[in-house]
N, C-alpha and C positions, 0 to 999 in steps of 0.2 A: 618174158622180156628177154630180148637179146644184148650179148654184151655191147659196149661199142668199140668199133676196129679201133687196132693200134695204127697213131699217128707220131711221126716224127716232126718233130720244129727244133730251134734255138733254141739254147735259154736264154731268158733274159735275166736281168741282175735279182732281180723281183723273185726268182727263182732260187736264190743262193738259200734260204732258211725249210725248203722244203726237200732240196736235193743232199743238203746236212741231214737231216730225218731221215730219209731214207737209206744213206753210206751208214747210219749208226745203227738203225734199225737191220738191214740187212749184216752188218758185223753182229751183232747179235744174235741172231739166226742161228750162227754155225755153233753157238755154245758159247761164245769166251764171255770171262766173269767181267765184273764193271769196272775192277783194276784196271784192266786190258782195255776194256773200252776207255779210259779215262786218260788211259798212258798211251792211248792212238788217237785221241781227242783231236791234234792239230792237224793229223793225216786225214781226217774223217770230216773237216770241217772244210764247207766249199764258203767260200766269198764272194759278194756280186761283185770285187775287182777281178776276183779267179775268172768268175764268169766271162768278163770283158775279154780281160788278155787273151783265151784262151777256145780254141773251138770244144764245147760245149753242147748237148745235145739232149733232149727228154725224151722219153718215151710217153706219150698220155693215151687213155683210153678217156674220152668226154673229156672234161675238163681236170683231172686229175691224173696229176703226174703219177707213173706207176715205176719208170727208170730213169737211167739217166747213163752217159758217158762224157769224158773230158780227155782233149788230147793236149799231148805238148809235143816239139820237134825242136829237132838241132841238124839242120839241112834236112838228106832225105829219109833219118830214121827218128819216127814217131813213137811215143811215148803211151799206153795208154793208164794214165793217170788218177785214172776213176772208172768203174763202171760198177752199177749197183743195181740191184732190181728189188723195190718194196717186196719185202716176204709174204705179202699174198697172192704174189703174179710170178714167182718163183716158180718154174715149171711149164710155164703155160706162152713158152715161146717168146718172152718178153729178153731176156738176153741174146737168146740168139739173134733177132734182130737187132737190137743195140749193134753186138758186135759187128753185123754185113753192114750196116748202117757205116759204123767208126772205119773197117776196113776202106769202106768207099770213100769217105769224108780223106781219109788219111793217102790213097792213093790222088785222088783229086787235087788234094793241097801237092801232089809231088812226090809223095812216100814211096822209097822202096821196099824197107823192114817197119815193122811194129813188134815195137818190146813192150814184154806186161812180165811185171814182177808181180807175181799172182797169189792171191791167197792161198793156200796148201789146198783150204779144200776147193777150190776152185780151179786147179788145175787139172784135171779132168775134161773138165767142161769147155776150158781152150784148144787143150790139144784132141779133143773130139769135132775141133772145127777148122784141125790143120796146124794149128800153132806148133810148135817144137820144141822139145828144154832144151834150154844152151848152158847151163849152171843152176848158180845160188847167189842170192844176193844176203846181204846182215840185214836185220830188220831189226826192230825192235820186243821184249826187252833183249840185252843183249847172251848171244846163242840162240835167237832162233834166227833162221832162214827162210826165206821167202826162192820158191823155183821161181827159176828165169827163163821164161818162154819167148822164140821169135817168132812172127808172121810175114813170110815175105810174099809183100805185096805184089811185086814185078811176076813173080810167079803164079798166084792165085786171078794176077787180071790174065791169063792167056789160056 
């Protein structure tokens, strides 16, 4: 039996209770205890209004979501606000596409820069597809840091 290709679409609002599942599931993954999960509980939690406002995007294989991303903007520098990959498709090229997907999405709406306040351990995984650290943001609980990685997009399209 072969797997089924990865497709991209929208999410729709219908989608806000399983792209939560997979942000908590995926912060799970890297270790942290359920304090942590419990005290990032409102970062981790998508909403079918999030979904509206906001370009939003899945990754599915068949009819089962396996990622997902969310962007936000403030003129031409973009946000990326979420992106997650269910920890059974962790590895298996499912982020990377997310992210050429979001780059494109985020150029298209007009982007020059995309910022991603990045998980520790996930910064690796950005700046292996060009991103760059520019600092530290404060994160939550208070003392830790989250790197701040840029992608500029005006460069990456030429």
């Amino acid at each position: 039996m072969t797997t089924p290709s990865l497709e991209m679409r929208r999410a729709r609002a219908s989608d806000a209770a399983a792209l939560t599942r997979i942000a908590h599931a995926a912060k799970r993954h890297w270790g942290y205890s359920d304090a942590l999960i419990e005290l990032w509980n409102d970062e981790l939690t998508v909403t079918a209004d999030f979904v509206d406002a906001h370009p939003v995007y899945v990754a599915t294989r068949g009819a089962t979501v396996v990622g997902f991303y969310a962007l936000s903007h403030e003129n031409d520098v973009f946000e990326l606000e979420h992106m997650w990959v269910d920890p059974l498709h962790i590895g298996n090229g499912v982020g990377r596409q997310l992210f050429t997907h979001a780059v494109a999405t985020a150029r298209a709406l007009g982007g020059a820069l995309l910022a991603i306040a990045a998980d520790p351990n996930a910064e690796a995984f950005y700046s292996g597809l060009g991103a760059r650290r520019a600092g530290e943001i404060a994160s939550t609980p208070p003392g830790r840091v989250l790197p701040l990685l840029f992608f500029d997009l005006a460069a990456a399209a030429s």
